[in-house]
N, C-alpha and C positions, 0 to 999 in steps of 0.2 A: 504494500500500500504506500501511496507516493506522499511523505509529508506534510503539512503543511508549509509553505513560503513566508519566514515573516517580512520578509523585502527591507531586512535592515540593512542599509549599505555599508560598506566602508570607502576610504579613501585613501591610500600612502603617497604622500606627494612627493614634488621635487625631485624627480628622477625619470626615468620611461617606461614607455610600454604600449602596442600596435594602436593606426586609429580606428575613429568609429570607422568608418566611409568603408576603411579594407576588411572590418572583421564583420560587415555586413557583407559586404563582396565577397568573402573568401567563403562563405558554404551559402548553399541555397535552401537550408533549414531555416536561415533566419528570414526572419517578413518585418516590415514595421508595423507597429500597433501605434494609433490615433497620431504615427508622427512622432512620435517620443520611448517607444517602450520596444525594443527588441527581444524578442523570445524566441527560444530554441528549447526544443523537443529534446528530450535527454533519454536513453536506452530503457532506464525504468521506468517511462513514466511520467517525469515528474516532470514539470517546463523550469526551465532557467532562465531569469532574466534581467536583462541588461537596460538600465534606464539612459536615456540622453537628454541633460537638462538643458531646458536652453534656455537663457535669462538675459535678457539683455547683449544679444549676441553673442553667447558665449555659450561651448558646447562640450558638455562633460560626459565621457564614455564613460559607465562606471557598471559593472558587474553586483548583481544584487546578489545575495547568497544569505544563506539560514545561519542564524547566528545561534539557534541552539545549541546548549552543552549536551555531549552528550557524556550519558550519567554511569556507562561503563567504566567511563576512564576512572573515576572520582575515587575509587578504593587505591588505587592506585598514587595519589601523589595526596599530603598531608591537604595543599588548599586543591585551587583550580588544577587541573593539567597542562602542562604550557600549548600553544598554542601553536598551530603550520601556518605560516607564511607564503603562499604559494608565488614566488618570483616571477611575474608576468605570465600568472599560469601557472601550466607545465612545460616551464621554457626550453629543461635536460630535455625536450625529446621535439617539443614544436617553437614556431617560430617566437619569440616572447612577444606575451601579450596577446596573440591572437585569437582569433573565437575558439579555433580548436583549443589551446594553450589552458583556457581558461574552463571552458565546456569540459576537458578531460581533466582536470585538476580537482572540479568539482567532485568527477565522477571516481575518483581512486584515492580521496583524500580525507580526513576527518569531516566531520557533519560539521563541524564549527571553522573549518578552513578560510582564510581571511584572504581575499586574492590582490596582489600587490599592482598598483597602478602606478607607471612615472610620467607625469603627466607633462609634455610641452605642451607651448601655444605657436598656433598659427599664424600668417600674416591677420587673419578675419578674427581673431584674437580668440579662436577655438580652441579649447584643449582637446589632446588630443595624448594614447596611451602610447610612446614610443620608448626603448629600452635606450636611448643615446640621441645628444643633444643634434648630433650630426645623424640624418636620419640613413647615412649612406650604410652607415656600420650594419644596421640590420633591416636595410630593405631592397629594393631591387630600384630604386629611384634614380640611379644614374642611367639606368637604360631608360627610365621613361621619357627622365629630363636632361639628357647627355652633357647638353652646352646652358644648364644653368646653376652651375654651382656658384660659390663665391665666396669671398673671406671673410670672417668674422674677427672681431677682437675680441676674446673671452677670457676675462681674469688680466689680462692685457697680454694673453699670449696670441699670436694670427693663427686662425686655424682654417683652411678652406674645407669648403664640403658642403652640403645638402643640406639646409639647416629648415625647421619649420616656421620659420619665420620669413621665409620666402615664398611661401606658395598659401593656400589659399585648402579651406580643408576639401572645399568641392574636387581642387586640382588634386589633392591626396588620396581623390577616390580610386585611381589609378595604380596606387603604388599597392604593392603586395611585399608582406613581411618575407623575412628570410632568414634561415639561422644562421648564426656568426659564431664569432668569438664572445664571451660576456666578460663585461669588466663593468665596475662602478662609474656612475658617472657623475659630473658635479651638478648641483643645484644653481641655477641663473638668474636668480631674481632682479639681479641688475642688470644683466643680458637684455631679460624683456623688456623691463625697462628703458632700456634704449634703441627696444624696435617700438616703441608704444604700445605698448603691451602690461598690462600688471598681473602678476600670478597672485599677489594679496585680492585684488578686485576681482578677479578670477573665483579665488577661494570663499570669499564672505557671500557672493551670488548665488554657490554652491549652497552654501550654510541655509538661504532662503527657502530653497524645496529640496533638499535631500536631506536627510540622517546623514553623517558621516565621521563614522568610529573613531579613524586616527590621522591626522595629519601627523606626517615626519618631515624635517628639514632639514640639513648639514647647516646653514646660516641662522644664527641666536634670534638676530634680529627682526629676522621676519619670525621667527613663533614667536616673538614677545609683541608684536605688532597686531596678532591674532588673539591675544589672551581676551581682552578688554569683550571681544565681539564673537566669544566663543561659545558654540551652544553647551548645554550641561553634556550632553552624553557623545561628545566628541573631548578625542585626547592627544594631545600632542607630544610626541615625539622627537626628540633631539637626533640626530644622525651624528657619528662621529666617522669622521674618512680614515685615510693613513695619520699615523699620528705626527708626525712633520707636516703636515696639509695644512694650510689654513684658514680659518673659518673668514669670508674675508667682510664678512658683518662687520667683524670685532676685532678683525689682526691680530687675532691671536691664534697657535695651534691647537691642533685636535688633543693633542699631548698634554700640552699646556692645562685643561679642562679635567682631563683626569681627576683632578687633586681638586676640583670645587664645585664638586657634586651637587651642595647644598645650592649653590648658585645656579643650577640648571633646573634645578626643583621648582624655583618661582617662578620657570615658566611653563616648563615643561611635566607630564606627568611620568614619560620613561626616556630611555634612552637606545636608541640602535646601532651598536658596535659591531666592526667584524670579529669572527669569530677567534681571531690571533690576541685579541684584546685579554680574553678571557683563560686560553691554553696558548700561548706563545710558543713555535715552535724556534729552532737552531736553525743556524742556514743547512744542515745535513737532513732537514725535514724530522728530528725526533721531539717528542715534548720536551718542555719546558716545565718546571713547576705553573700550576694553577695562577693568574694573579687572585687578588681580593676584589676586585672589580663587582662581583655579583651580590654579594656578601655586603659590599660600603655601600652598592649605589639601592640594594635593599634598606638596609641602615635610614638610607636620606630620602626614603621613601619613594624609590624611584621605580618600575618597572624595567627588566633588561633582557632586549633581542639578539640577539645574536644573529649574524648576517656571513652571507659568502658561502652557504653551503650547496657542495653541485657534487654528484658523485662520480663523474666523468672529468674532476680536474686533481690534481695533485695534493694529497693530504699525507700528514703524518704516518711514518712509518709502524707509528706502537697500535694503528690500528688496521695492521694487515689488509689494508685494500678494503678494507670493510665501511661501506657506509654507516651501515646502522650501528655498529661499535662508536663509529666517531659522535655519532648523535647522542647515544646513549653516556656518552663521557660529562654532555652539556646537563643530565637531566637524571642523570644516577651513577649519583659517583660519591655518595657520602656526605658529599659536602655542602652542595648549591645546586638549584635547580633554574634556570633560566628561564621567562617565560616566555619565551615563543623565540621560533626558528625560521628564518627566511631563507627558503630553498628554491634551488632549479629544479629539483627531483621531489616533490611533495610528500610522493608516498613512503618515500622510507623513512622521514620523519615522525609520519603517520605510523607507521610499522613500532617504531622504536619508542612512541608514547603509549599506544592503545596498545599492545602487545608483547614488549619486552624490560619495559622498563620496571624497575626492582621486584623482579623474579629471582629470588634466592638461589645460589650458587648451588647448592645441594636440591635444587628443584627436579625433581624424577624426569615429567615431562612425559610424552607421550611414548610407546616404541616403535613407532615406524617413524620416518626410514630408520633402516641401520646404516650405521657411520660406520663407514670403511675406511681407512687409512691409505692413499697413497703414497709409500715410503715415508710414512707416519706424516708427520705435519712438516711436508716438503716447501709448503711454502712459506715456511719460518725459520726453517735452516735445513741446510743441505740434506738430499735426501737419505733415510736408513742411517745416518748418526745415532748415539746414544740419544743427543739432543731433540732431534728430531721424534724421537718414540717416547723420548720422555713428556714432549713438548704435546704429544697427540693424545696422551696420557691425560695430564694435565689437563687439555681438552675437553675429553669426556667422551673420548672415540670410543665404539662398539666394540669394531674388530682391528686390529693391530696387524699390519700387512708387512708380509718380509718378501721380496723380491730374490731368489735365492742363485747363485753363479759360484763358478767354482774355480778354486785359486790352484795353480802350480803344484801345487800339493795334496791336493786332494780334500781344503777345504770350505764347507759349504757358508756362505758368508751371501751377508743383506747387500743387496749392491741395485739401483735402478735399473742397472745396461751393463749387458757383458761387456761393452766398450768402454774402457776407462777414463777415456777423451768427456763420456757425456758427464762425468759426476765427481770426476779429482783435476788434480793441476800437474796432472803425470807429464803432462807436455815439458814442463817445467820443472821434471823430474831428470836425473840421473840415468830413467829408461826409457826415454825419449828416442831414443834409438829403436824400440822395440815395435816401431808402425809398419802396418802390416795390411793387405786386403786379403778379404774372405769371400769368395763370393757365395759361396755356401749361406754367407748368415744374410749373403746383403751390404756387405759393410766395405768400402772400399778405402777408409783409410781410420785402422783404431789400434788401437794397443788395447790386447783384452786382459780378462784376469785369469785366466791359464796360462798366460803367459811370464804371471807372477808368483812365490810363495805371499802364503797370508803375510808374512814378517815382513817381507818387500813393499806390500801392500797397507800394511799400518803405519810404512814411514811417509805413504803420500797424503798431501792437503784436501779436505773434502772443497769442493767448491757448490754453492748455492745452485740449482738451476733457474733461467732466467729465458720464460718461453718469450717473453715480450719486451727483450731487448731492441725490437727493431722501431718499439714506440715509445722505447725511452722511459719505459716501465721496468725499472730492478727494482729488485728484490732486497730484504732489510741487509743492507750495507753490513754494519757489524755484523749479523751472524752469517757473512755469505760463507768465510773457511771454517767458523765451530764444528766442534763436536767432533767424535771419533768413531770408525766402522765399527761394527760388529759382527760376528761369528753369527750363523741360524741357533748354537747351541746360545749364547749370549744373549739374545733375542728372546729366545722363548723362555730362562729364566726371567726375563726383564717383564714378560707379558704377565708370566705365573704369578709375580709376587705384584700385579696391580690389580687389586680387587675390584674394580671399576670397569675394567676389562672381561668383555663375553665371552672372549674369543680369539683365536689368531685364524690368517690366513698368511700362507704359503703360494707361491707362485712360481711357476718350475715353466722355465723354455728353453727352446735349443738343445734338449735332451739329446735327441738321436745325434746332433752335428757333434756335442760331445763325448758322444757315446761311440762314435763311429769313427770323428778324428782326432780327437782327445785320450781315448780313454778313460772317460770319467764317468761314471755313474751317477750320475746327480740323484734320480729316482729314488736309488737304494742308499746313498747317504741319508737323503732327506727321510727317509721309513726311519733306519735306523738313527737318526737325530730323536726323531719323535719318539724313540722308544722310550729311549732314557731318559726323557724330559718329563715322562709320564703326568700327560694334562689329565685330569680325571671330572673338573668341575667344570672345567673353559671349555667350550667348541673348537674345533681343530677342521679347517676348509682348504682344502688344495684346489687350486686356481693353474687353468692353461689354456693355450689356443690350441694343445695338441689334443685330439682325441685320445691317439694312443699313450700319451703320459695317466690319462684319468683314467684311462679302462685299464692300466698296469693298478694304478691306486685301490681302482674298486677291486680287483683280487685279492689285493695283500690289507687291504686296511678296511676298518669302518668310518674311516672319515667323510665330511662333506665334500663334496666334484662339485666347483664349479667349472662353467666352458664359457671362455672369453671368445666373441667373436670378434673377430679381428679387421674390420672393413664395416664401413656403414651398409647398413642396407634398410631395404621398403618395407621387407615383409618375410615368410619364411614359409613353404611349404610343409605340411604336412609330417611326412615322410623327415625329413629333417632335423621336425622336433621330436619324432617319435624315436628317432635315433641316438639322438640326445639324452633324452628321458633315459637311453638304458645306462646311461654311466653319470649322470649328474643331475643333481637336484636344483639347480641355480646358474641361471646364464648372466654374462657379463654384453651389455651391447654402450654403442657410442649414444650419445644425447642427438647426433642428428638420424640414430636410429627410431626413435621414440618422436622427434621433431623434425621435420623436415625444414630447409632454411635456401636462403639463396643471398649473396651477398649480405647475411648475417638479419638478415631479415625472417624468420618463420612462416612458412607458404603452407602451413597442416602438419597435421597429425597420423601418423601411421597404425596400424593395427600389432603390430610388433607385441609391447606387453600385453595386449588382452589375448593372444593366441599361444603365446609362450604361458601364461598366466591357466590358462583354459587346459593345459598339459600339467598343470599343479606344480609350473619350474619357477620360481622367483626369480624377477629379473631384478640384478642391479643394473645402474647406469654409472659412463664413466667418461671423462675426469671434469672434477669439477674444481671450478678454478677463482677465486674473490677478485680476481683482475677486470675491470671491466670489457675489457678487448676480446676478453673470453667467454662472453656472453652476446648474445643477439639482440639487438636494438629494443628487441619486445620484451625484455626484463630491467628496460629502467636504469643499465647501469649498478645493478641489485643485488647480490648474489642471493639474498633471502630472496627475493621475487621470482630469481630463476630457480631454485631449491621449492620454493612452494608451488610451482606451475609444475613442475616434473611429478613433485607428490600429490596434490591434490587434482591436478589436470588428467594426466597420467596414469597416476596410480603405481606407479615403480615402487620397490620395496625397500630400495637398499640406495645409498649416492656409495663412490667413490671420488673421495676428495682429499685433494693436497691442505685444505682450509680446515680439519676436520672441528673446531670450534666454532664455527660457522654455522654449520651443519649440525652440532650438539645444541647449538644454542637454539635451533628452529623448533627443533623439537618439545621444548620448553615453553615456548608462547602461548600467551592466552587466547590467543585467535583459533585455534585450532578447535575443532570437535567441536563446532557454532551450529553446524547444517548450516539450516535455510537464514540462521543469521549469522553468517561469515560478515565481515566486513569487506566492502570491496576492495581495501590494503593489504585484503590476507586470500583475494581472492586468486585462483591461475587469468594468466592471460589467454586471451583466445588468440589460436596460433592464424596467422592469413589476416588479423582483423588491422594490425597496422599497414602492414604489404600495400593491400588492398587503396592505401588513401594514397600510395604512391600516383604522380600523373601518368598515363601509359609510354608519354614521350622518355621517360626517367627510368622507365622500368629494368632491371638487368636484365640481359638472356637470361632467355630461360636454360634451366639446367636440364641433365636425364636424369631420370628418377633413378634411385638408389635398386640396385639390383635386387631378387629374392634369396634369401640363402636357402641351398640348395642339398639334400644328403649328397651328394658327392663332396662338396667341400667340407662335411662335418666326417666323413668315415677317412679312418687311415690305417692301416696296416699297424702290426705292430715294431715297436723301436726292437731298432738292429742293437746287435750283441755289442759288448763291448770289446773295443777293438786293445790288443795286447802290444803293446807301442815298442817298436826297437830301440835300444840307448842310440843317442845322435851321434855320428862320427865325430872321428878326431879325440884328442885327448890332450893332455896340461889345458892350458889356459881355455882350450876351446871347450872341455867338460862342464857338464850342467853342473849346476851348484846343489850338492847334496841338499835336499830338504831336511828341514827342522822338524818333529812334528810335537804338534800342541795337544795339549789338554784336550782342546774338544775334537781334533782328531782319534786319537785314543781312545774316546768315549765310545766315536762310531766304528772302528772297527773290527770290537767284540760285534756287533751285533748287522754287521753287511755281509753281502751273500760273496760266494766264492768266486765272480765275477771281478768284483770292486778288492778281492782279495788278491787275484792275479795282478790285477794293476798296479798295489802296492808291491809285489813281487817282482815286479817288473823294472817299478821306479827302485829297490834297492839293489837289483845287480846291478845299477849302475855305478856301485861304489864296493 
């Protein structure tokens, strides 16, 4: 049932955002009503609408919106709940400001969402919502007006450009928004002033027939010019810019003001700083201590926004890529709680007020999905470190994943990639000499670790991996070389004594290449590791894209098989999953098997989990990544939005993620198990539904659809014998270097079969 409208407006000045003219042009849902009242039809229902005052020739876009609290959040924070800002909209994803912008911010964002207007004026002394004083920055206005730009003196700096003070808002009806770059921009009251223009006269005409919440300024002097002619239930707002900027009311800086709070009080009733005000970071992007900011300007009675939040631009490292971590730092953290957030990305502020915020560390939470570990929490330090598993631990991960390869010596150690190039700084080691191509694996230039003893191997530096180096996206600096490998035996003590822990998973490939031109057994080490580790309470899941490693497992073990497929695909025959079914209880598929995508956009949904699902196989999906470049435009930049689309859209069982606190923490939200009263911030996306608003001129090729997997690619023979390897010619200096062997070598081989036992027979005549 579609709420009621209480049509209370607001207002955020002194900044931008799109105009009337184009966010009536830009969808054909809107119509005018009597000349003044713009409405748009909203998915559920419900009409949204957009008033345009017009008073004495002056013309105010302003977005009407329902100012109800709503009374969920309320258990959750001692007063109010703070409060979403929505940034010209939903500016993270559409043009800012624009009807879309605003229409879709309404629709994925708290019931009490406040949507932010920067309002210029026209030559016709219109106001008018654009995000920059120069309208070139975010509109398409230089192609319409090519040969009418022209120079301004603002603050007394020349700035050329497309400015609203040139055209005429009729002429504006032509310009169509467009996304940019976002940056802050200054407030110009004496700008206008010196096109004839008053944004005070502006404002008080306003005040005549609308409601209007909050006036913000960055200039003292105009909100103190407002106080006198202020209605009761409008509030004004101080802006504070960079703190060297200055306020040029007062000549004085933004810095400067910090320290007399009490003096912003008489005019003002909060204050909106960016978000560095409040957590300062280092120039290496890590926190800083908190200031007191929140805490004195509460003291001096003030209200405090915090501002600059976008989750597609460059934040703090201590909060692993994570939007909603960083939110949650503003609003539970012990100490202060902010009231309200001004974001490009609405909903995950929304996420992280209605949903995560002071939920108890020890909070159970739901159990689905299960959190799988990729090489523990790889992307907080290198992957398969101590650190790394401790880190995934610490977490709150299900299952604890060891990635398992084999060393020179026969042993079985956590490693990402048989290739050592992908995961230490061997390059930069003393066996650097040792590259080599394989084409057996694939690999045409790596130094593996058969090609080292474990002891050779503990002297190399882990190094971080860094998928999104090519966007200038690393990984936390300090811990990119932490931590030190571990042994499979090392590993599974580490999981046994974390009582938090469900589970381990094991992962075994390239079996037969080293079985065949190694020598090595990995199969039957890894049995006989498990033996002696004896898990009796934890689950124990062997993980491969080889049939024949899992159908070896299901003879000798009672463990869990799962079967990784290795290639996206549409769909799966029949025959395939029945094939499946006989060696494994749980498949592994990619996220563009489950979602289809094209230029990182999502074009639908596949049948994949509900036919694998209908076979009683649990699918997990994989990898999941808190970077935003590793997510598709249709999750916001999110990783909780693309985490809640996979499980509630979906239905998948299980993620596999490098983030796996990400992932722990989802689970734990109060949004979850709502039914039919989800909130739309906790709701999946519909996959095709943004594509779709693509123009066809813009569209990508199209792609081919993702292949069916097929029983022939799921059946394999079984892994060849292992192969009894000759000592290498030559001798002094050119003889292999006797192996050492360790502790947890000795452990495994009381208990391997006479295969893996020749091999050691093998590697001792050579000494």
């Amino acid at each position: 049932m579609c709420k009621s409208r209480s049509l209370v407006t607001f207002l955020l000045l002194l900044l931008c955002s799109a105009s009337l003219a184009s966010a009536a042009q830009g969808s054909t849902a809107w119509q005018t009503l009597d000349g003044k009242v713009l409405r748009f039809l909203m998915d559920d229902g419900c009409e949204m609408e957009v008033l345009a005052v017009s008073t004495t020739n002056l013309c105010l876009y302003v977005p009407m919106i329902d100012m109800l609290i709503d009374n969920r959040l309320m258990f959750a924070f001692a007063g109010n709940a703070p409060l979403v800002i929505a940034h010209g909209g939903f500016s993270g994803l559409f043009p800012d400001s624009s009807s879309f912008a605003y229409q879709f911010a309404g629709q994925v964002s708290l019931d009490n969402v406040i949507f932010w207007c920067d309002v210029q004026l026209t030559k016709d002394a219109a106001g008018v919502c654009a995000p920059n004083l120069n309208l070139a920055n975010n509109t398409d206005i230089s192609n319409i007006f090519p040969n009418q730009s022209k120079t301004h003196s603002v603050n007394g700096v020349s700035i050329q450009g497309w400015f609203s003070v040139d055209f005429t808002l009729k002429e504006l009806a032509s310009v169509n928004c467009k996304c940019g770059s976002l940056f802050v921009s200054l407030a110009h009251d004496v700008f206008f002033t010196q096109h004839n223009s008053s944004m005070r006269s502006f404002v008080l005409s306003v005040f005549k027939s609308t409601i209007v919440d909050y006036v913000s300024s960055p200039e003292v002097n105009f909100l103190k010019g407002l106080v006198a002619r202020l209605p009761t239930v409008t509030k004004l707002i101080y802006r504070f810019l960079g703190q060297n900027d200055v306020d040029p009311s007062i000549n004085q800086t933004y810095g400067s003001l910090l320290s007399n709070l009490t003096f912003i009080k008489t005019f003002a009733s909060g204050i909106l700083v960016p978000k560095s005000y409040i957590w300062p970071v280092d120039a290496s992007l890590y926190l800083l201590p908190h200031t007191t900011l929140v805490s004195d300007a509460h003291k001096a009675g003030l209200e405090v926004f915090a501002s600059d939040f976008a989750n597609d631009a460059p934040f703090a490292y201590n909060f692993n890529f994570d939007p909603v971590a960083e939110s949650l730092s503003f609003i539970d953290n012990g100490n202060f709680t902010v009231d309200g957030m001004l974001s490009d990305f609405p909903i995950t502020q929304s996420e992280a007020i209605a949903c995560f915020a002071h939920i108890g560390k020890n909070s159970s939470g739901q159990e689905s999905p299960l959190v799988i570990s990729s090489k523990g929490a790889s992307g907080d330090f290198p992957g398969c470190t101590d650190l790394a598993y401790q880190g995934a631990i610490s977490d709150g991960v299900d299952i604890l994943d060891c990635p398992v390869q084999m060393t020179k010596d026969g042993i079985a150690i956590c490693l990402g990639s048989i290739n050592l190039l992908d995961s230490t700084l061997v390059a930069q080691s003393p066996f650097s000499n040792l590259t080599t191509t394989i084409s057996e694996l694939g690999i045409s230039y790596g130094i593996f670790t058969f090609s080292l003893t474990w002891s050779q191997i503990q002297t190399l530096t882990p190094a971080i991996s860094n998928p999104y180096a090519n966007y200038a996206l690393t990984r936390d600096p300090i811990n990119k070389n932490a931590g030190k490998f571990t042994t499979l035996s090392e590993f599974l003590v580490l999981a046994k004594n974390a009582s938090s822990v469900s589970g381990v998973l094991i992962s075994i490939e390239d079996a037969a290449y080293l079985a065949e031109y190694q020598g090595l057994d990995v199969t039957d080490v890894v049995l006989g590791t498990l033996q002696n580790a004896s898990f009796s309470t934890q689950k124990v899941m062997i993980q491969s894209t080889n049939s024949s490693v899992l159908t070896k497992f299901k003879k000798e073990s009672n463990y869990e098989l799962i079967y990784v497929v290795d290639e996206n695909i549409g769909g799966a025959d029949n025959s395939s999953i029945t094939e499946i079914k006989t060696f494994a209880s749980a498949v592994v598929v990619s996220k563009s098997s489950v979602f289809t995508d094209n230029a990182e956009y999502l074009t639908g949904v596949t049948n994949v989990v509900q036919m694998l699902q209908a076979f009683q196989l649990q699918v997990f999906v994989q990898i999941f990544r808190n970077e935003f470049v590793s997510q598709a435009w249709d999750f916001f930049s999110d990783a909780t939005v693309e985490i809640n689309s996979y499980v509630m859209g979906a239905g998948i069982d299980g993620v596999v993620t490098e983030f796996p606190g990400t992932a722990a923490r989802y689970k734990k939200n109060r949004c979850l198990g709502l039914g039919s009263k989800t909130p739309n911030y906790m709701s999946p996306v519909q996959p095709g539904s943004l594509y779709q608003l693509i123009l066809p001129a813009d569209l990508p090729p199209a792609e081919a659809p993702n292949p069916l997997l097929t029983e022939s690619e799921v059946v394999e023979g079984p892994l060849p014998p292992v192969a009894i390897l000759a000592p290498p010619p030559g001798n002094g200096s050119n003889q292999a270097t006797p192996p050492t062997k360790s502790n947890a070598q000795l452990e495994v081989v009381s208990s391997v079969v006479p295969s893996f036992l020749a091999f050691l027979i093998a590697t001792l005549a050579l000494f």
